[in-house]
Backbone as JSON Lines, residues from 0, in Angstrom:
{"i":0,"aa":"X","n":[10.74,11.51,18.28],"ca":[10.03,10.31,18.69],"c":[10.37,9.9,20.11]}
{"i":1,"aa":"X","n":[11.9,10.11,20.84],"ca":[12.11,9.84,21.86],"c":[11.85,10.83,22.91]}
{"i":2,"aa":"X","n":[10.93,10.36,24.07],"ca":[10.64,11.71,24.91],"c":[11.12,11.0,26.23]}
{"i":3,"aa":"X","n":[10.49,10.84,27.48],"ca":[11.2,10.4,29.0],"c":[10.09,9.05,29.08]}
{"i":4,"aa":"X","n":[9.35,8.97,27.79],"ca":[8.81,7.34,28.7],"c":[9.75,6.38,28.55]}
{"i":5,"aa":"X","n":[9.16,5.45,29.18],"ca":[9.9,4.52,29.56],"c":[9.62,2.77,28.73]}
{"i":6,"aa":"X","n":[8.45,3.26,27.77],"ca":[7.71,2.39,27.02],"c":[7.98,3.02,25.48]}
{"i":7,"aa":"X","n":[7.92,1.78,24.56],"ca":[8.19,2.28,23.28],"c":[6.44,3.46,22.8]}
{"i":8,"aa":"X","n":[5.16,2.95,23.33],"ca":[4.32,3.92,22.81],"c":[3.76,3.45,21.78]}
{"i":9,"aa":"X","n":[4.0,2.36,20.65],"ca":[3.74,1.88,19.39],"c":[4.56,2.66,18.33]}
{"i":10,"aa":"X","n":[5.86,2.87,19.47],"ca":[6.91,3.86,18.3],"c":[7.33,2.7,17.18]}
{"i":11,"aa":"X","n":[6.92,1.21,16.97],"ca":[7.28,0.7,15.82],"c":[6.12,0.67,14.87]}
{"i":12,"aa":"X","n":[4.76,1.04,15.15],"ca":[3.82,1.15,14.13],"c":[4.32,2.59,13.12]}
{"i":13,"aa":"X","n":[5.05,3.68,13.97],"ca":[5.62,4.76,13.21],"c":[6.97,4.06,12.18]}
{"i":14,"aa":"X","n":[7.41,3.49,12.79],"ca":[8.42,2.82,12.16],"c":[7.99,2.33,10.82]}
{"i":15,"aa":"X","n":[7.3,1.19,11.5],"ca":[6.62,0.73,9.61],"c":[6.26,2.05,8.86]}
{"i":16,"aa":"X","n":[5.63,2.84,9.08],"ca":[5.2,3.86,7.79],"c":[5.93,4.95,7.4]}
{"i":17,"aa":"X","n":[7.12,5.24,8.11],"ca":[8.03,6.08,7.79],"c":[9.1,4.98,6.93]}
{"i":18,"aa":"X","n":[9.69,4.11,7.08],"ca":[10.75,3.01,6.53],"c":[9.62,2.56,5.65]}
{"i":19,"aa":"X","n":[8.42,2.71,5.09],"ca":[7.88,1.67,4.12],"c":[7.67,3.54,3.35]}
{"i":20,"aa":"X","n":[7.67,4.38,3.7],"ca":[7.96,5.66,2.47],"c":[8.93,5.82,2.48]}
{"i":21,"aa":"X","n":[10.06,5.3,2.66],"ca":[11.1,5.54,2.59],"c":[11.7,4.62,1.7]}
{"i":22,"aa":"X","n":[11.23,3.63,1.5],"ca":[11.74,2.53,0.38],"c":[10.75,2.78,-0.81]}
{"i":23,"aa":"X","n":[9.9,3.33,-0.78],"ca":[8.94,3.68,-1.81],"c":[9.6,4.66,-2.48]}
{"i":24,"aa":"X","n":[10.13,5.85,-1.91],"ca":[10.41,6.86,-2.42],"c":[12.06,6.71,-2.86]}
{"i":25,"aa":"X","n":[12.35,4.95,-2.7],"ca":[13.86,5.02,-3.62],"c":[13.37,4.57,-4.58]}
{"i":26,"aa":"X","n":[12.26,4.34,-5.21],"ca":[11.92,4.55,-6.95],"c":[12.27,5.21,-7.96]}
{"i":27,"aa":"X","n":[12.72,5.06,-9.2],"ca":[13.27,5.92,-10.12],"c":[12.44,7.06,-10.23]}
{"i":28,"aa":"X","n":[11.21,6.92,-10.24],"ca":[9.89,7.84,-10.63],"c":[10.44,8.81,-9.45]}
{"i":29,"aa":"X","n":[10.94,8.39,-8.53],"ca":[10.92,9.69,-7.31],"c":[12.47,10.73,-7.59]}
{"i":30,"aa":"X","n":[13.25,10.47,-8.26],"ca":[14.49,10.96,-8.91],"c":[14.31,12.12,-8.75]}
{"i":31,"aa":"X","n":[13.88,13.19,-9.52],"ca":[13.85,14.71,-9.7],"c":[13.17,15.35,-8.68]}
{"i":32,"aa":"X","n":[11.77,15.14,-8.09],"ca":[10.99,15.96,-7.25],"c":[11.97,16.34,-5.98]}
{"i":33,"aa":"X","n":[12.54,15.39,-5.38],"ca":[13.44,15.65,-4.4],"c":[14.61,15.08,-3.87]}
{"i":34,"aa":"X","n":[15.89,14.98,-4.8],"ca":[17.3,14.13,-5.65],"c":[17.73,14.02,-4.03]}
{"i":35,"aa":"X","n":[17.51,15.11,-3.03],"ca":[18.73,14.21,-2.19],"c":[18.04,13.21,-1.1]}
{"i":36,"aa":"X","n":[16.58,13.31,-1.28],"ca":[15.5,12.68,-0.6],"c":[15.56,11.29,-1.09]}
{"i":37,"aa":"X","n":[15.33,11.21,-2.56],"ca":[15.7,9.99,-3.17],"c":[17.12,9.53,-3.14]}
{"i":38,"aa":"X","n":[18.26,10.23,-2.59],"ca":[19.42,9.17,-2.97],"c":[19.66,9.12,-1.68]}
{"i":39,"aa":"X","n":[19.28,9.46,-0.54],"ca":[19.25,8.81,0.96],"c":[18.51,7.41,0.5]}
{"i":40,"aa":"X","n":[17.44,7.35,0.32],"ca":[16.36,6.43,0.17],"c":[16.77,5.8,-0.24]}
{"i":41,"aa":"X","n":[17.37,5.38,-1.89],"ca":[18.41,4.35,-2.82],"c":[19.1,4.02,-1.7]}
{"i":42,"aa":"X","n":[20.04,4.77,-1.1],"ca":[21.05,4.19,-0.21],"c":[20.32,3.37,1.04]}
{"i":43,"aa":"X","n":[19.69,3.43,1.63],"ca":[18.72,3.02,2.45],"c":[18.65,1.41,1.9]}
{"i":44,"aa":"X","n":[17.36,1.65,1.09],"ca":[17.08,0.49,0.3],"c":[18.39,-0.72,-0.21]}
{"i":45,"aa":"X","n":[19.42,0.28,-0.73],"ca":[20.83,-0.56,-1.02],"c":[21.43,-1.41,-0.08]}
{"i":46,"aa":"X","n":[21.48,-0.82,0.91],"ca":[22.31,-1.66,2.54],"c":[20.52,-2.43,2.98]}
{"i":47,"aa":"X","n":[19.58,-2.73,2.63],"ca":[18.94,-3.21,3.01],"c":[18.92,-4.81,1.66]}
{"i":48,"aa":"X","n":[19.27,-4.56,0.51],"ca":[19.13,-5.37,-0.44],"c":[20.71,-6.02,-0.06]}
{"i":49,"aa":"X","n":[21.6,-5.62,0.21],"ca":[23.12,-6.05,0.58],"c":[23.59,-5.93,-0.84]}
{"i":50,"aa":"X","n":[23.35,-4.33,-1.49],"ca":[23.84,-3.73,-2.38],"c":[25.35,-2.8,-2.24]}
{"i":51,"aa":"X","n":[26.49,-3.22,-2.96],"ca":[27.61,-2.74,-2.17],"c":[27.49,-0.85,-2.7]}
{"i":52,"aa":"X","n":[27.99,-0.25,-1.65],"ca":[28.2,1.51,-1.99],"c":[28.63,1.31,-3.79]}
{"i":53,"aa":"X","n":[29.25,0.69,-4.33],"ca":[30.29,1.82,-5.18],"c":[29.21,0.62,-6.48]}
{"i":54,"aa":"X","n":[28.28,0.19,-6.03],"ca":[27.04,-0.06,-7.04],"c":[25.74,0.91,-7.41]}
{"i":55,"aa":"X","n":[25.74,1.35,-6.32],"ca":[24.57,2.1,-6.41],"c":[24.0,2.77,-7.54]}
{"i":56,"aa":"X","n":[25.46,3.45,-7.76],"ca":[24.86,4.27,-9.29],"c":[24.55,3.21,-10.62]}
{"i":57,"aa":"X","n":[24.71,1.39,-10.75],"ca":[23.89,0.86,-11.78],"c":[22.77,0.54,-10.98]}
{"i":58,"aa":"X","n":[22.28,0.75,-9.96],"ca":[21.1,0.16,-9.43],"c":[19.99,1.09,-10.1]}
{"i":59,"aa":"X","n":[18.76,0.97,-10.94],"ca":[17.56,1.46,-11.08],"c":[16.53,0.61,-10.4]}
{"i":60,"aa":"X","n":[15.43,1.39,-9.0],"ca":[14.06,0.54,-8.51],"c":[13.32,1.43,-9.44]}
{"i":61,"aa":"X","n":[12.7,0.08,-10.07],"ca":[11.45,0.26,-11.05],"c":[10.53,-0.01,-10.18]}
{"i":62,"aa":"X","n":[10.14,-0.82,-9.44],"ca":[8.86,-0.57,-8.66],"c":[9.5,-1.42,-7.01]}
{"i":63,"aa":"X","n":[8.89,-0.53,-6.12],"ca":[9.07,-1.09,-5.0],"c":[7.95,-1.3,-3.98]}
{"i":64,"aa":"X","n":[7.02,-2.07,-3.7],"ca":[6.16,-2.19,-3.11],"c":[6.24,-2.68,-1.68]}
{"i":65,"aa":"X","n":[5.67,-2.18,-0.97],"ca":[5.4,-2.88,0.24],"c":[4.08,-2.97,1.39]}
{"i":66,"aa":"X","n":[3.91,-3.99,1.98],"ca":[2.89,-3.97,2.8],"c":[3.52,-4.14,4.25]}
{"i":67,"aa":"X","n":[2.36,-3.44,5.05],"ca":[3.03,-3.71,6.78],"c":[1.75,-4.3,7.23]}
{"i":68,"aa":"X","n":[2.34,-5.25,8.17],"ca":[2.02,-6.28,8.71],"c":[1.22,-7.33,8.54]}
{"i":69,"aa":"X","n":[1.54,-8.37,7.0],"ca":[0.86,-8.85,6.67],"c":[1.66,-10.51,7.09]}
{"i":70,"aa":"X","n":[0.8,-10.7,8.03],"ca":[0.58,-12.42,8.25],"c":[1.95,-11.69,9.94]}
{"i":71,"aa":"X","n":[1.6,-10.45,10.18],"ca":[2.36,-9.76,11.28],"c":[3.61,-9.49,11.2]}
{"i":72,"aa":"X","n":[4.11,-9.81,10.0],"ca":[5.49,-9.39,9.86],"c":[5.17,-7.78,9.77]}
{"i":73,"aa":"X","n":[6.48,-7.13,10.02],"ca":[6.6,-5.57,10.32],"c":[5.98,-4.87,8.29]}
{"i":74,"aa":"X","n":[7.09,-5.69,7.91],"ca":[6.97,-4.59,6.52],"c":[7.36,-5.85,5.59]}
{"i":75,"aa":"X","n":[6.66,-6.26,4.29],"ca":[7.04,-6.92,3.22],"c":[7.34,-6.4,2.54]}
{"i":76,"aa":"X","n":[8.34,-6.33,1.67],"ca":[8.49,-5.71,0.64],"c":[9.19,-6.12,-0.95]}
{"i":77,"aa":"X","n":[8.2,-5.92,-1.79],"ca":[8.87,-6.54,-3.24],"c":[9.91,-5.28,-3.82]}
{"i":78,"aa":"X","n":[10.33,-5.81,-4.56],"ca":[11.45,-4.85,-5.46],"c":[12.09,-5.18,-6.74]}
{"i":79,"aa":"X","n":[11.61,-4.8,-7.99],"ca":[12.33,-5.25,-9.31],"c":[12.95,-3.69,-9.48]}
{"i":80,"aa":"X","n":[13.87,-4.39,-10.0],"ca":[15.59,-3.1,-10.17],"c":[16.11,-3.48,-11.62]}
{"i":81,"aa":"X","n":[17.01,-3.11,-12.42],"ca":[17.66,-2.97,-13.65],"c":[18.62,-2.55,-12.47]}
{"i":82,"aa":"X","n":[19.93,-3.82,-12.41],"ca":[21.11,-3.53,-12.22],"c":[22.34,-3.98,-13.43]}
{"i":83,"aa":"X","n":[22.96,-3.21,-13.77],"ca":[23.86,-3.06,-14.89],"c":[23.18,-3.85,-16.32]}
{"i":84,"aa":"X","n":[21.84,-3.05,-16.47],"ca":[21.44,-3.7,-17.11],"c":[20.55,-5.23,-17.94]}
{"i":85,"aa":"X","n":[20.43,-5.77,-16.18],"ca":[20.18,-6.83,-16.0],"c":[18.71,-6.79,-15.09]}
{"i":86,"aa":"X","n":[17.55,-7.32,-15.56],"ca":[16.3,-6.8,-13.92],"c":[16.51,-8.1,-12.97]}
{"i":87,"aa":"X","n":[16.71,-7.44,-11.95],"ca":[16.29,-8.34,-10.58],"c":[15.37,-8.29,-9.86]}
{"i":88,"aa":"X","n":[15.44,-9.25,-9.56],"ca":[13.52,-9.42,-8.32],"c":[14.17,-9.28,-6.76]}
{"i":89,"aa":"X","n":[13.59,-9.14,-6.18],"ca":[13.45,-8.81,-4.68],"c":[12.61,-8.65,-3.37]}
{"i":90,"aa":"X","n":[12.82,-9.63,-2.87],"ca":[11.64,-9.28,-1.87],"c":[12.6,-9.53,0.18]}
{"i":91,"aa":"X","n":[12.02,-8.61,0.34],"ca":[12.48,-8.04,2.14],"c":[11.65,-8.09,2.77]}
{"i":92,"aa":"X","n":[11.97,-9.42,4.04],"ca":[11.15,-8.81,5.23],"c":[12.06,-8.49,6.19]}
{"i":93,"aa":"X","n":[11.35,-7.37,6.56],"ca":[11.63,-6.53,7.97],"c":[11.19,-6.21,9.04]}
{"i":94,"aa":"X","n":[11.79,-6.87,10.51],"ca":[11.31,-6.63,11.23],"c":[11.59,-5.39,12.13]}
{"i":95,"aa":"X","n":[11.03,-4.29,12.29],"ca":[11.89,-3.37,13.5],"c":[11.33,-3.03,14.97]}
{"i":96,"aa":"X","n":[12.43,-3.18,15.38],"ca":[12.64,-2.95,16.92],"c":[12.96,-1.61,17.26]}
{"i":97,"aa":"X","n":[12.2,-0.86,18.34],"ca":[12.38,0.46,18.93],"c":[13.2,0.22,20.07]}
{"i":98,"aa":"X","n":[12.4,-0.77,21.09],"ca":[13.17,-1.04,22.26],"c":[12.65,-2.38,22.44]}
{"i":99,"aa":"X","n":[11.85,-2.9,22.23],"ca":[11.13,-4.63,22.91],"c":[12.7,-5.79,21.92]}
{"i":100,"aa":"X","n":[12.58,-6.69,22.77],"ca":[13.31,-7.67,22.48],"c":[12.46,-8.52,21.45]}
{"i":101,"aa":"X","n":[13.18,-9.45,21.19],"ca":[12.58,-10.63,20.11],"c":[11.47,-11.57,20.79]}
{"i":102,"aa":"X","n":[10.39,-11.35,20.43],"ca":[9.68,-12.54,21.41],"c":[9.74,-13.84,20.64]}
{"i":103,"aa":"X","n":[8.95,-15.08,21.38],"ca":[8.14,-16.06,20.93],"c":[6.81,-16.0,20.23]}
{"i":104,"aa":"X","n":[6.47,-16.59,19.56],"ca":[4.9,-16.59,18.55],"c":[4.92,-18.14,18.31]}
{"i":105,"aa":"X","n":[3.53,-18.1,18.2],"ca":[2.96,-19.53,18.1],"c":[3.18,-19.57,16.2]}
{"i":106,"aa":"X","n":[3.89,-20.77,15.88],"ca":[3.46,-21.06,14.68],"c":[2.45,-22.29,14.32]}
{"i":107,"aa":"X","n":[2.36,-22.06,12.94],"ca":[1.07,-22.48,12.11],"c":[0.95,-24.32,13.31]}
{"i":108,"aa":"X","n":[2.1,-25.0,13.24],"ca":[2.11,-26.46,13.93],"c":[1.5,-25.89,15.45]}
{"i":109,"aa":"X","n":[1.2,-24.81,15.82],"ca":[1.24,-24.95,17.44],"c":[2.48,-24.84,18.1]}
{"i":110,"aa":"X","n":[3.56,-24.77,17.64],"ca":[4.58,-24.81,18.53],"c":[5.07,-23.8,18.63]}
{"i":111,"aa":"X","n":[5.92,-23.09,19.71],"ca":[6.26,-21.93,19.94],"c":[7.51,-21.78,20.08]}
{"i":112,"aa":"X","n":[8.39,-20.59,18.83],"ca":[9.28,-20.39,18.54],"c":[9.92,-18.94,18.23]}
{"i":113,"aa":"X","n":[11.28,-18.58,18.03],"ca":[11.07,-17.2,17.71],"c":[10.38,-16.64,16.46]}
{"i":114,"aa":"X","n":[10.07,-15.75,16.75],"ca":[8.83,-14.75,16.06],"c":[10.31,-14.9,14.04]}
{"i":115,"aa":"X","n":[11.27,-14.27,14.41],"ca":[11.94,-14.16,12.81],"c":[11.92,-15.57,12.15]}
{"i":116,"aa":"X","n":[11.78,-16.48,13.27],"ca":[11.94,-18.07,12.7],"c":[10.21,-18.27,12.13]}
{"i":117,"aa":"X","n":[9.31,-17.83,12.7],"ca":[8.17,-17.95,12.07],"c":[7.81,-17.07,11.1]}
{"i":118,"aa":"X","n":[8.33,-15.89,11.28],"ca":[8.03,-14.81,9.94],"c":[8.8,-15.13,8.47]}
{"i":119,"aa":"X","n":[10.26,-15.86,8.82],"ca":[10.74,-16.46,7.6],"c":[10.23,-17.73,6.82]}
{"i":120,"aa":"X","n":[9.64,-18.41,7.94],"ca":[8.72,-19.59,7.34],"c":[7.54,-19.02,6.54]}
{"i":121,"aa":"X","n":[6.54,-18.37,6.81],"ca":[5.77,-17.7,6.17],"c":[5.79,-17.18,4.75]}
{"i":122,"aa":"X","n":[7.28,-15.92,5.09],"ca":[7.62,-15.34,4.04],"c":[8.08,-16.22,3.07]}
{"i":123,"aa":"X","n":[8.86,-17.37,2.94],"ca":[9.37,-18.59,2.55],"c":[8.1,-18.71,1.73]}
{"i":124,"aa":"X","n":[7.48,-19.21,2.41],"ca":[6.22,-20.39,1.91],"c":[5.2,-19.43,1.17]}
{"i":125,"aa":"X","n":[4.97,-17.84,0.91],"ca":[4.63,-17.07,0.17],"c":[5.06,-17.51,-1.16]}
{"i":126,"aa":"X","n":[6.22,-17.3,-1.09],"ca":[7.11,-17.66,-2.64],"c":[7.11,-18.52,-3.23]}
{"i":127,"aa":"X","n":[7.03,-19.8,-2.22],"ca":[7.27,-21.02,-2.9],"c":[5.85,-21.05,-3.42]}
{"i":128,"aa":"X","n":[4.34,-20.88,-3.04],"ca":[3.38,-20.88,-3.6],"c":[2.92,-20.19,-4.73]}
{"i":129,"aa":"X","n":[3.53,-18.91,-4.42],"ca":[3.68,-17.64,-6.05],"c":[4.49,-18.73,-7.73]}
{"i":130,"aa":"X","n":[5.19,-19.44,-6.59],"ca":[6.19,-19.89,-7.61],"c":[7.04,-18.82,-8.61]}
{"i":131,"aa":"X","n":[7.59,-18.18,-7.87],"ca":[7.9,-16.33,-8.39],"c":[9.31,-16.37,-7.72]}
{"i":132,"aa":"X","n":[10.29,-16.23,-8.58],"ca":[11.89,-16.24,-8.4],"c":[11.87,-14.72,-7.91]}
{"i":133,"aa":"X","n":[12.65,-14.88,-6.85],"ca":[12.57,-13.46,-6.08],"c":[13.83,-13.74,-4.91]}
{"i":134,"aa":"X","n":[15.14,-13.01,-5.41],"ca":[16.13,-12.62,-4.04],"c":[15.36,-12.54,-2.59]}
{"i":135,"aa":"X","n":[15.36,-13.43,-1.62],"ca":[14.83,-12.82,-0.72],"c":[15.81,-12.71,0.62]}
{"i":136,"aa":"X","n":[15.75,-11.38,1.22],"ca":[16.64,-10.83,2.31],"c":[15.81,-10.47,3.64]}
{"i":137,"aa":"X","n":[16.54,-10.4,4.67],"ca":[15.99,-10.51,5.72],"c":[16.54,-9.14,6.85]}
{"i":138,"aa":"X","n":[16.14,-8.99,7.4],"ca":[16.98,-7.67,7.92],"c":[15.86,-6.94,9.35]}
{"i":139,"aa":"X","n":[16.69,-7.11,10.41],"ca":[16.15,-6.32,11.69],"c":[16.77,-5.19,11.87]}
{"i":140,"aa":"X","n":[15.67,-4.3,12.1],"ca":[15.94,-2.71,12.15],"c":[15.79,-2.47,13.68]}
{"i":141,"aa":"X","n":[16.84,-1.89,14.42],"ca":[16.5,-1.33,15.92],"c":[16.78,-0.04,15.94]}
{"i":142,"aa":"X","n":[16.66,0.63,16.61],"ca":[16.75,2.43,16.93],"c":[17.59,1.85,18.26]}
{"i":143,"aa":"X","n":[18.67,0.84,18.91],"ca":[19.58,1.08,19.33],"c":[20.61,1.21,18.86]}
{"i":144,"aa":"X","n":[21.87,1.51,19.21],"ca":[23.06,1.8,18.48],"c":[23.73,0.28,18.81]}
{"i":145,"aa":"X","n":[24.66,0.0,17.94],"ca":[25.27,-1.08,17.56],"c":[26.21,-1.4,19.13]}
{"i":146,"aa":"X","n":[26.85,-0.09,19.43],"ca":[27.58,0.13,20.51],"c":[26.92,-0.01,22.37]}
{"i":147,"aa":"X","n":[25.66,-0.24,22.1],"ca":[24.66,-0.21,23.37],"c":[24.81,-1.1,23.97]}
{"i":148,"aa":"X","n":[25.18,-1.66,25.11],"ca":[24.68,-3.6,25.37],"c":[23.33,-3.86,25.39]}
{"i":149,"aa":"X","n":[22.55,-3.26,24.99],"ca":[21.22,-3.47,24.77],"c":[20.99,-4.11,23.7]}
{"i":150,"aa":"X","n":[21.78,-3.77,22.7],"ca":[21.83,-4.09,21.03],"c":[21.96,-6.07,21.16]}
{"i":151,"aa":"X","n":[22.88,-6.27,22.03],"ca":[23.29,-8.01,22.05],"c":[21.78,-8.98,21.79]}
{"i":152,"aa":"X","n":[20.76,-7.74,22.45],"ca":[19.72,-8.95,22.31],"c":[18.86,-9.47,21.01]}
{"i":153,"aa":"X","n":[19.63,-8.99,20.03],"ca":[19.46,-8.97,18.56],"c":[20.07,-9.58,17.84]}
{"i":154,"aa":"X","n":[21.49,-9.88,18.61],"ca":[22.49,-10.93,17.63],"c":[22.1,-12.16,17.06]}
{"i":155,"aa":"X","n":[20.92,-13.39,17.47],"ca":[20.15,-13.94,17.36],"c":[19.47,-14.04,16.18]}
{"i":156,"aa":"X","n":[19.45,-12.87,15.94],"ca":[18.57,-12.49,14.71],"c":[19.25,-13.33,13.68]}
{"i":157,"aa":"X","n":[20.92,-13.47,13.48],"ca":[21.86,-13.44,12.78],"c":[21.53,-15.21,12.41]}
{"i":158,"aa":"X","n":[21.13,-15.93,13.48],"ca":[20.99,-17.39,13.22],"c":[19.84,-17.91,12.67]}
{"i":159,"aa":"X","n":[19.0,-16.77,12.09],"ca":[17.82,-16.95,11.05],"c":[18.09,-16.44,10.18]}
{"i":160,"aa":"X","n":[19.39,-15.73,9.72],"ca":[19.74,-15.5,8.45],"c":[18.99,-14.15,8.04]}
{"i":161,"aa":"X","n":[18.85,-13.12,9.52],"ca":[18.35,-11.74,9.36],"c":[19.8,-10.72,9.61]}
{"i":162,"aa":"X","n":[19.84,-9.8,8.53],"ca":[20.91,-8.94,8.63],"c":[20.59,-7.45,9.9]}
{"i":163,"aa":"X","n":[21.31,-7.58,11.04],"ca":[20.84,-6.44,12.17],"c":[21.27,-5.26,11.44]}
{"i":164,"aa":"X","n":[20.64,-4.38,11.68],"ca":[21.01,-2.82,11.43],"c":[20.52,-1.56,12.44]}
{"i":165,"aa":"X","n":[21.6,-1.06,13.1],"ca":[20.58,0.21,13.67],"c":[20.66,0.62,13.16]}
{"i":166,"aa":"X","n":[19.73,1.89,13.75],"ca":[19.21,2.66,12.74],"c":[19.68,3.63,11.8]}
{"i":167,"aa":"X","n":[21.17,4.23,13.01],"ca":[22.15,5.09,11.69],"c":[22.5,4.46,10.69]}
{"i":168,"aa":"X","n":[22.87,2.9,11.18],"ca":[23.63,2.36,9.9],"c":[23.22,2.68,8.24]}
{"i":169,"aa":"X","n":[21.48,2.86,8.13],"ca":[20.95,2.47,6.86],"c":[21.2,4.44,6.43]}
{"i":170,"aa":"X","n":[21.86,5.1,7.4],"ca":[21.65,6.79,6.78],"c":[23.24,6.85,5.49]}
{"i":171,"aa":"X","n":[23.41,7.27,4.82],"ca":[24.13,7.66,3.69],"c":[24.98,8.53,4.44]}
{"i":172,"aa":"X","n":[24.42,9.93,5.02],"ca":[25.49,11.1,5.96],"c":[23.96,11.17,6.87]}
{"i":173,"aa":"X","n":[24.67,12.11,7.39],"ca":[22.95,12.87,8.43],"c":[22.85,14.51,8.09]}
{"i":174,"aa":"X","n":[23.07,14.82,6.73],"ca":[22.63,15.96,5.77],"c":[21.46,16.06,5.95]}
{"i":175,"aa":"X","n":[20.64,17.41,5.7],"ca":[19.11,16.76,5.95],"c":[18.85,16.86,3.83]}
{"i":176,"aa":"X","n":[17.74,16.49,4.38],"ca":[16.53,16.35,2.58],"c":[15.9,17.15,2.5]}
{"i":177,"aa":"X","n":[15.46,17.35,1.42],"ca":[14.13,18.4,1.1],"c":[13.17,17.99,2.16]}
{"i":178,"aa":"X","n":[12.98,16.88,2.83],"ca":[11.63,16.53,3.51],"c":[11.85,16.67,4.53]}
{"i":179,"aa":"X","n":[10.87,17.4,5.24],"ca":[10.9,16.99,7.19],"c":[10.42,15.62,6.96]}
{"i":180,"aa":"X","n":[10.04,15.15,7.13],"ca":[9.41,14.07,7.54],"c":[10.6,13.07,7.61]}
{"i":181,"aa":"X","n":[11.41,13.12,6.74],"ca":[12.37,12.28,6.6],"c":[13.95,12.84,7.58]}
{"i":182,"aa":"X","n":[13.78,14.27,7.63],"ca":[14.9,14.7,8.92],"c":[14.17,14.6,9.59]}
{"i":183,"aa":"X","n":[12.99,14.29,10.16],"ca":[12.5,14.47,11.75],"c":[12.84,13.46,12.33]}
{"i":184,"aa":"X","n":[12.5,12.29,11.24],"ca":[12.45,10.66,11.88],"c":[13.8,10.27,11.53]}
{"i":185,"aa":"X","n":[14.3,10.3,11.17],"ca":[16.18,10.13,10.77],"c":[17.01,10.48,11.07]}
{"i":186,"aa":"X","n":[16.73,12.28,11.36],"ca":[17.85,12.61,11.9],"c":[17.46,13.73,13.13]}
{"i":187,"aa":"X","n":[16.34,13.95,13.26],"ca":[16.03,14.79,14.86],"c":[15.22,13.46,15.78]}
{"i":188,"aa":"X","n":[15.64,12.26,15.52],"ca":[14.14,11.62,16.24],"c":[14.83,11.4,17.47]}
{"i":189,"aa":"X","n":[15.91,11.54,18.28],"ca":[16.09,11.57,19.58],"c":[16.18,12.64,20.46]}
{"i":190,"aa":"X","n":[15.66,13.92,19.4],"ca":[15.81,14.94,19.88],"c":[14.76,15.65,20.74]}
């Protein structure tokens, strides 16, 4: 994905549809066709739910759905799980960053604020209208490294109650999977 421009390209519209099959495919249904494809993915999905490592194995996703860019958020996503026996609800929004900073967006009042502060109001006010009990987590994805000073312009995120992650963070190892698609964009994409 990374070549010598100097512009992201709409490298986050790739983003949404690679990270929204990628949480799809941590579904139980996806288990056997391709086990180490799916337990990257679980793990993925896990550090995105603020599921600790040495849980994983009671976590079952019974269905994980998601939409990108609805009401412009990057990726919505629902999630009911059987953890130790117990089902939980879930729902994630995610925003990801390639290289652009956090902007401003006009919200619903007219007034102009950051974009995660208006996407959580939204996402918020989804639920409260569903009237539908649902964990909800928040989480910015960048393709900089944690270690970059580029990364600082994300810390922000943290005071809307969004969890930052680059992008290695959400990998399990950097083994590859049965799938290109999933080593190309995971683990050759700066190559």
């Amino acid at each position: 994905m990374q070549d010598s421009s100097d512009k992201d390209g709409h490298a986050e519209t790739v983003m949404d549809y690679v990270i929204s099959w990628c949480l799809r495919r941590a579904q139980s249904m996806c288990k056997t066709e391709k086990p180490i494809l799916y337990s990257k993915c679980r793990y993925m999905l896990c550090k995105l739910l603020d599921i600790a490592v040495s849980d994983i194995e009671s976590v079952e996703f019974k269905r994980v759905e998601v939409w990108k860019q609805w009401e412009r958020i990057d990726l919505f996503v629902e999630v009911d799980a059987i953890m130790n026996k117990a089902e939980k609800q879930y729902a994630i929004l995610i925003e990801d960053k390639f290289y652009s900073g956090l902007r401003n967006t006009t919200d619903t009042d007219g007034s102009c604020k950051n974009q995660l502060e208006v996407y959580k109001r939204k996402f918020e006010d989804y639920y409260k209208e569903q009237n539908e009990e649902r964990e909800l987590k928040y989480a910015l994805i960048t393709c900089i490294e944690r270690g970059d000073k580029n990364f600082r312009q994300y810390e922000v995120a943290e005071n809307f109650g969004f969890k930052v992650f680059s992008f290695y963070e959400l990998l399990e190892d950097e083994k590859p999977t049965e799938s290109e698609i999933f080593n190309e964009f995971w683990l050759r994409w700066g190559s």
